[in-house]
Backbone atoms as SQL, in Angstrom:
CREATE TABLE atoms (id INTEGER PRIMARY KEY, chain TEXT, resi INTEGER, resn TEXT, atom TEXT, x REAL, y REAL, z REAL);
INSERT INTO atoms VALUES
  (1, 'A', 1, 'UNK', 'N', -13.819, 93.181, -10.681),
  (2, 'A', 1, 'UNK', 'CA', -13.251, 92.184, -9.787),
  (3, 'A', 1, 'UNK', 'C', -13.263, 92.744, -8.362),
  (4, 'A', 2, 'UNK', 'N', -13.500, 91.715, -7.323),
  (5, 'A', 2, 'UNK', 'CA', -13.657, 92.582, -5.994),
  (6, 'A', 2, 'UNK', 'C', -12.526, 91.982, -5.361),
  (7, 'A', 3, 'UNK', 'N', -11.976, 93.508, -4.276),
  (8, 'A', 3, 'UNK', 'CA', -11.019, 92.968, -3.296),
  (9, 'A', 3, 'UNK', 'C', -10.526, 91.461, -3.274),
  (10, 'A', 4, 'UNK', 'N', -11.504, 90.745, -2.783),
  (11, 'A', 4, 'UNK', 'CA', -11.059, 89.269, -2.197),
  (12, 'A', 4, 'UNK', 'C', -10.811, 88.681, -3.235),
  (13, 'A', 5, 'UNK', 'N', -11.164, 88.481, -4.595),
  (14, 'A', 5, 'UNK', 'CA', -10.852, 87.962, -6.002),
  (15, 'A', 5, 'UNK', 'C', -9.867, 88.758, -6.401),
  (16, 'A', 6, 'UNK', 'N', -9.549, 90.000, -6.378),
  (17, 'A', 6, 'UNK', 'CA', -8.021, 90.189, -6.703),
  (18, 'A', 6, 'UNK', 'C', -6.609, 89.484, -5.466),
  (19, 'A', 7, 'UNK', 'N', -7.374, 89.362, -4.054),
  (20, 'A', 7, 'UNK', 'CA', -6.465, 88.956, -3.426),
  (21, 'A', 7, 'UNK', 'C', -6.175, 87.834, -3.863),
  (22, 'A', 8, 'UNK', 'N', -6.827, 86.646, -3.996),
  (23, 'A', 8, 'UNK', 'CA', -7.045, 85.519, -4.256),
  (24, 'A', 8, 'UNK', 'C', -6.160, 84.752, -5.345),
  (25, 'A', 9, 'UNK', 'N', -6.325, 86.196, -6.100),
  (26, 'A', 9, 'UNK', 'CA', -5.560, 85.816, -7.389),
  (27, 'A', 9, 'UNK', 'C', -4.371, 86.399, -7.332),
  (28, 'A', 10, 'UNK', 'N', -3.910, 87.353, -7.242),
  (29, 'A', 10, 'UNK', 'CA', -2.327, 87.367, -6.854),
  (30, 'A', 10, 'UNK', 'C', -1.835, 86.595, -5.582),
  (31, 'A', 11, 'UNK', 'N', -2.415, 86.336, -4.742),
  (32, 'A', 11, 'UNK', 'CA', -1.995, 84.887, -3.723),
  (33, 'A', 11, 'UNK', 'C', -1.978, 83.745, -4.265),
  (34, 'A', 12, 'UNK', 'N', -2.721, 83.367, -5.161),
  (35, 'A', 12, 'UNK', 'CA', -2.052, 81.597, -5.490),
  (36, 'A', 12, 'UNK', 'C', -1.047, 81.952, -6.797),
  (37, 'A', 13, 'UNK', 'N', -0.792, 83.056, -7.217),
  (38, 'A', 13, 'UNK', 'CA', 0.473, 83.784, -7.751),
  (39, 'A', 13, 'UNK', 'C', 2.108, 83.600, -7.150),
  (40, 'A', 14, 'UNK', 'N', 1.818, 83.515, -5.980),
  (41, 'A', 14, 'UNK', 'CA', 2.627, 83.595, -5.385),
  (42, 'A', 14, 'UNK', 'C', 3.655, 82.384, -4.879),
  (43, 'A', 15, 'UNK', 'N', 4.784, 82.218, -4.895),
  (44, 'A', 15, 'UNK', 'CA', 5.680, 80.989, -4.500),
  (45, 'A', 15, 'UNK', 'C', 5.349, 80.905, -2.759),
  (46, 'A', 16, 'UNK', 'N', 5.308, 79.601, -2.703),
  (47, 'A', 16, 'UNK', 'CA', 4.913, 79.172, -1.221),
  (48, 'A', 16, 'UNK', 'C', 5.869, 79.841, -0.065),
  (49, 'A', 17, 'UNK', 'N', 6.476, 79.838, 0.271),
  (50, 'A', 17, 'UNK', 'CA', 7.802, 81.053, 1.207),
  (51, 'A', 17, 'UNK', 'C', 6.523, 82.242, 1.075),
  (52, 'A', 18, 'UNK', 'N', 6.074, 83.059, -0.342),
  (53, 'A', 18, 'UNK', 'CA', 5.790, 84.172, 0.308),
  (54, 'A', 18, 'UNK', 'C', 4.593, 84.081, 0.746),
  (55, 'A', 19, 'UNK', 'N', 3.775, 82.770, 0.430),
  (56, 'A', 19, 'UNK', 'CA', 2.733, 82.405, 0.850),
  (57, 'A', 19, 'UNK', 'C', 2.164, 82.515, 2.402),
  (58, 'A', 20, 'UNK', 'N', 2.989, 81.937, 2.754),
  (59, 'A', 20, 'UNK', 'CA', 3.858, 81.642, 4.291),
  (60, 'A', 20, 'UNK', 'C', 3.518, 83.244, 5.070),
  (61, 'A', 21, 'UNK', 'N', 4.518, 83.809, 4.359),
  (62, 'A', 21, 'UNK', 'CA', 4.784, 85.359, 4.982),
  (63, 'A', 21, 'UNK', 'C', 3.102, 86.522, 4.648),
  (64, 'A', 22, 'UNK', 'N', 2.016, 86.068, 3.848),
  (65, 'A', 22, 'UNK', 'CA', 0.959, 86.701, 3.465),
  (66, 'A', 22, 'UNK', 'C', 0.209, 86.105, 4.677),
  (67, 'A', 23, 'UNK', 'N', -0.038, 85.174, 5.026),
  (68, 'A', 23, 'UNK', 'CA', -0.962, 84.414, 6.380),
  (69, 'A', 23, 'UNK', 'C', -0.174, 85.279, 7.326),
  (70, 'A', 24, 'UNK', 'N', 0.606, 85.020, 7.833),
  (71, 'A', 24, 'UNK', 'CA', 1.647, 85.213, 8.865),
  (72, 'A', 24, 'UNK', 'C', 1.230, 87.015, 9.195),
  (73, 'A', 25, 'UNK', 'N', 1.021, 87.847, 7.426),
  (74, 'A', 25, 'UNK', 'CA', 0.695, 89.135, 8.240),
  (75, 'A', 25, 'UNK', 'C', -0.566, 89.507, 8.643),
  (76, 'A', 26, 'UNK', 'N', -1.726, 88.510, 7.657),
  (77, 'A', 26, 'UNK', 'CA', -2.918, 88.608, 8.243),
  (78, 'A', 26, 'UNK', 'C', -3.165, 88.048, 9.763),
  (79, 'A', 27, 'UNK', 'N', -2.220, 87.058, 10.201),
  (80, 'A', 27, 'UNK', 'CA', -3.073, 86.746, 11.521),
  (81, 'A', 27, 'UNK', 'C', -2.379, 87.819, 12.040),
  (82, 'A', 28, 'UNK', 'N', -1.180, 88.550, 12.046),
  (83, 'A', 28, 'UNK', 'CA', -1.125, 89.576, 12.413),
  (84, 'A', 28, 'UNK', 'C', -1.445, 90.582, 12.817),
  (85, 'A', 29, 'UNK', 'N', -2.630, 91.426, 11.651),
  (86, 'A', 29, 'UNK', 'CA', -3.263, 92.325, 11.780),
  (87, 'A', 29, 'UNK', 'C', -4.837, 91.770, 12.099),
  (88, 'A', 30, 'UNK', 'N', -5.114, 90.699, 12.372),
  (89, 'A', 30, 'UNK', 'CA', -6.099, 89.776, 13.106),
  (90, 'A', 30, 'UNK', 'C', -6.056, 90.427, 14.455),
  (91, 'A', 31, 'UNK', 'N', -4.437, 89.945, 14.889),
  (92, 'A', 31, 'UNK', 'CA', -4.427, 90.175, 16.077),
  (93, 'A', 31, 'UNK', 'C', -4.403, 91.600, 16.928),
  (94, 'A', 32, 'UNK', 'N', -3.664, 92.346, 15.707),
  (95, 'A', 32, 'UNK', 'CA', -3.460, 93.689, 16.471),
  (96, 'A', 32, 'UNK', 'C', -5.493, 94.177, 16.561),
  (97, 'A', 33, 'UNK', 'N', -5.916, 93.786, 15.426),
  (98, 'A', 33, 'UNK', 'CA', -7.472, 94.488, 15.669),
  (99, 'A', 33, 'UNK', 'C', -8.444, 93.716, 16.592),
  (100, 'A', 34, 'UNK', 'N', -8.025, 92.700, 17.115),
  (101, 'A', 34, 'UNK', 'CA', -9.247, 92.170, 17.882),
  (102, 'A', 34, 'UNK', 'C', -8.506, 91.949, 18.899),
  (103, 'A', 35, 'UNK', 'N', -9.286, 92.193, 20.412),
  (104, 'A', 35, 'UNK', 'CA', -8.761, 92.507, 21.467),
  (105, 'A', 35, 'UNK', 'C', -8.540, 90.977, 22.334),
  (106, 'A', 36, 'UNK', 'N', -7.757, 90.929, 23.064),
  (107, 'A', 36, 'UNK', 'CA', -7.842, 89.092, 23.289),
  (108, 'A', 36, 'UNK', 'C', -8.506, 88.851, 24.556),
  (109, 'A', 37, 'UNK', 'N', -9.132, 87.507, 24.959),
  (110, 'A', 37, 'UNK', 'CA', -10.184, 87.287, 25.191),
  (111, 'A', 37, 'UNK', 'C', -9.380, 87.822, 27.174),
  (112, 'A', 38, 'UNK', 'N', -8.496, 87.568, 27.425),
  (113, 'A', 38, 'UNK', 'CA', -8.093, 88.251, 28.713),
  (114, 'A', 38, 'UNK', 'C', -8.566, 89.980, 28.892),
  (115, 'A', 39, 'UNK', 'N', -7.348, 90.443, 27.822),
  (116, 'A', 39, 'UNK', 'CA', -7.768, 92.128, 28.221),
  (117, 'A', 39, 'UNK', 'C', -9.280, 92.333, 28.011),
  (118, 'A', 40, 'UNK', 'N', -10.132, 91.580, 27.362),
  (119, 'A', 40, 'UNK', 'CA', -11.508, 92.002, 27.457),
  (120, 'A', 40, 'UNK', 'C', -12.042, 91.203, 28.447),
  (121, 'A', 41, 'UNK', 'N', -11.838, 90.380, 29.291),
  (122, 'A', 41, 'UNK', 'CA', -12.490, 89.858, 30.713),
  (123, 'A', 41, 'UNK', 'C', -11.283, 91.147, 31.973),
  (124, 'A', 42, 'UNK', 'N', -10.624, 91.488, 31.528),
  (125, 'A', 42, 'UNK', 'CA', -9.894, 92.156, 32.560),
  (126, 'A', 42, 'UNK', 'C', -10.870, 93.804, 32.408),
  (127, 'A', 43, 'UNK', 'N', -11.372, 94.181, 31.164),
  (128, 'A', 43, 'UNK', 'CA', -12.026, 94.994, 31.185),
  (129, 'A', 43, 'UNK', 'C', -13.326, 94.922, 32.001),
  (130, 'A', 44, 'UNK', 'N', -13.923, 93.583, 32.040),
  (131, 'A', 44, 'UNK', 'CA', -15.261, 93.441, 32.298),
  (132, 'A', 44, 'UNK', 'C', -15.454, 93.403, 33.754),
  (133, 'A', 45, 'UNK', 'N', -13.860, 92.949, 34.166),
  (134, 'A', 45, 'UNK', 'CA', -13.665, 93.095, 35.787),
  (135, 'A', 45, 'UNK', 'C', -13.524, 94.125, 36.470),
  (136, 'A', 46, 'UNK', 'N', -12.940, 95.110, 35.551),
  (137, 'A', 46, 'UNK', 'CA', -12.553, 96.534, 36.293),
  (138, 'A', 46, 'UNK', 'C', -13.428, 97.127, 35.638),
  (139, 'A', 47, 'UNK', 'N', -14.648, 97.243, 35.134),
  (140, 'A', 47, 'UNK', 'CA', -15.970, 97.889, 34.953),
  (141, 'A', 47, 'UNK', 'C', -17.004, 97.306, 36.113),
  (142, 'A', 48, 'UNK', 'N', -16.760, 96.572, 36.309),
  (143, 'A', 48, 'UNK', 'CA', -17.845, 95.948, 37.114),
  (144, 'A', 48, 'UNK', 'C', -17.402, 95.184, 38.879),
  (145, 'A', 49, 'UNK', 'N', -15.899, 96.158, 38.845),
  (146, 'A', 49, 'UNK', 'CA', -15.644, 95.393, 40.073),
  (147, 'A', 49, 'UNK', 'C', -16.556, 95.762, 41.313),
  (148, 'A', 50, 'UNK', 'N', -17.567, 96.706, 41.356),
  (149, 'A', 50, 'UNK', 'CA', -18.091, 96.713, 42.779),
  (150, 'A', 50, 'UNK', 'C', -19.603, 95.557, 42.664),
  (151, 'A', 51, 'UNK', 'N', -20.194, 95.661, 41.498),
  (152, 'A', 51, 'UNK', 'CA', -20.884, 94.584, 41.281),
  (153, 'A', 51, 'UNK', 'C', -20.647, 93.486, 41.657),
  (154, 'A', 52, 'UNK', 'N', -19.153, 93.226, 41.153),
  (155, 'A', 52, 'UNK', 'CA', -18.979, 91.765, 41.650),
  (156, 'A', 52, 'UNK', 'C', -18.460, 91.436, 43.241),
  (157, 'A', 53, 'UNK', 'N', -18.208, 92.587, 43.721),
  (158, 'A', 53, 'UNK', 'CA', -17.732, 92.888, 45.366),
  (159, 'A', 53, 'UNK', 'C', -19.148, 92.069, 45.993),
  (160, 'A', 54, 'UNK', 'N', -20.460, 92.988, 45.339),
  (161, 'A', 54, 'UNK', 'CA', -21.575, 92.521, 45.752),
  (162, 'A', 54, 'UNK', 'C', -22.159, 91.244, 45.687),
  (163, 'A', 55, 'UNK', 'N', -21.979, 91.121, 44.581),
  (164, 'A', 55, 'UNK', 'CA', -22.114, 89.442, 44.367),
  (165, 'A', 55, 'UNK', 'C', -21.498, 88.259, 44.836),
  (166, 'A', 56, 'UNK', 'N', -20.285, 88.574, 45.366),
  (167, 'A', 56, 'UNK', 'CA', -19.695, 87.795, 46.258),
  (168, 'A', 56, 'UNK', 'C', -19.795, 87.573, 47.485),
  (169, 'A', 57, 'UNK', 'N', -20.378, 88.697, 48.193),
  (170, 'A', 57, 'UNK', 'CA', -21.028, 88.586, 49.439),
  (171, 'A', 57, 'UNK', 'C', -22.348, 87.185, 49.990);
């Protein structure tokens, strides 16, 4: 049985409340691992701010 088929199956195991609280930690750890779409344009600005000094000229 793989990962996602054991998840699968102890999740519809589960009473809806903890259902609730299993989403709730995945978008969680969604969020902590993927960077949000600001701090990665704030990166792209302060990598490239003399570029864009230039380009604005």
């Amino acid at each position: 049985m793989s990962l996602e088929e054991k998840l699968l199956q102890d999740f519809i195991s589960l009473p809806e409340d903890k259902k609730i609280e299993v989403i709730d930690f995945v978008e969680f750890l969604k969020s902590k691992t993927q960077p949000s779409i600001e701090s990665l344009m704030d990166s792209i600005i302060n990598e490239n701010h003399e570029a864009f000094k230039e380009l604005a000229k």
